[in-house]
C-alpha positions as CSV (number, residue, x, y, z in Angstrom):
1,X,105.1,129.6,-20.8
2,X,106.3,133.5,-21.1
3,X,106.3,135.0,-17.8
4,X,106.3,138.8,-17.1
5,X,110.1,140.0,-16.3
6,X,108.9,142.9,-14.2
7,X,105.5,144.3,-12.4
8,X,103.4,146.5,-14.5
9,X,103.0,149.8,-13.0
10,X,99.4,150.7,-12.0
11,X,100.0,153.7,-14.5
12,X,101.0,151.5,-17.4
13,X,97.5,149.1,-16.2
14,X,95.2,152.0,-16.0
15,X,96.2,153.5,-19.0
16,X,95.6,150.1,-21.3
17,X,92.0,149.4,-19.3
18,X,91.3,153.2,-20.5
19,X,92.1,152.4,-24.1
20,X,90.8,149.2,-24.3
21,X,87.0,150.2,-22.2
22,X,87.5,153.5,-24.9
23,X,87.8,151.1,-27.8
24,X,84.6,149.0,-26.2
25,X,82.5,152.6,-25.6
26,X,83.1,153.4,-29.5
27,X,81.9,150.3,-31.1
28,X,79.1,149.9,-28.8
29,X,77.9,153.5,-29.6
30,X,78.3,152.6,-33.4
31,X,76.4,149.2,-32.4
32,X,73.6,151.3,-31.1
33,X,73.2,154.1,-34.1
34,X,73.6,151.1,-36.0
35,X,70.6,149.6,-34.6
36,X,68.7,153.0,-34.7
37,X,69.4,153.6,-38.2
38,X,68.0,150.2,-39.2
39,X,64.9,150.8,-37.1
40,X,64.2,153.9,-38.6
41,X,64.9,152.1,-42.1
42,X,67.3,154.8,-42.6
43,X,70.4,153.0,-42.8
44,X,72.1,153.2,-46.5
45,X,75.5,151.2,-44.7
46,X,73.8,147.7,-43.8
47,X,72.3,145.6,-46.5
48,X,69.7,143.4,-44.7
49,X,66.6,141.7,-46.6
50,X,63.4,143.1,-46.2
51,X,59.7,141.2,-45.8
52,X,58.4,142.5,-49.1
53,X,61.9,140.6,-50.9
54,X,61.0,137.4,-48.9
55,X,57.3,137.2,-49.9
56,X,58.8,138.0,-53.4
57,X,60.7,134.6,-53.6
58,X,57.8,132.3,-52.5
């Protein structure tokens, strides 16, 4: 099993939590408009199928 050679500073640790809670902030703020856009049946990016195409089908 690999084993770290040497201690991580706390620098080096604090600086890859930032980037990686950063890269978690983003996605979950483009979760979120994601989720407003398709309330507001304003989103042109996500293709989902309406009620009126499911009635359609029967």
């Amino acid at each position: 099993m690999a084993v770290p050679k040497k201690r991580t500073s706390k620098s080096k640790k604090n600086m890859r939590k930032a980037n990686w809670k950063r890269k978690a902030r983003l996605e979950a703020q483009k979760a979120l408009s994601l989720g407003k856009s398709v309330l507001t049946q304003r989103s042109h990016s996500f293709i989902y199928p309406s009620d009126e195409d499911e009635e359609e089908e029967d």
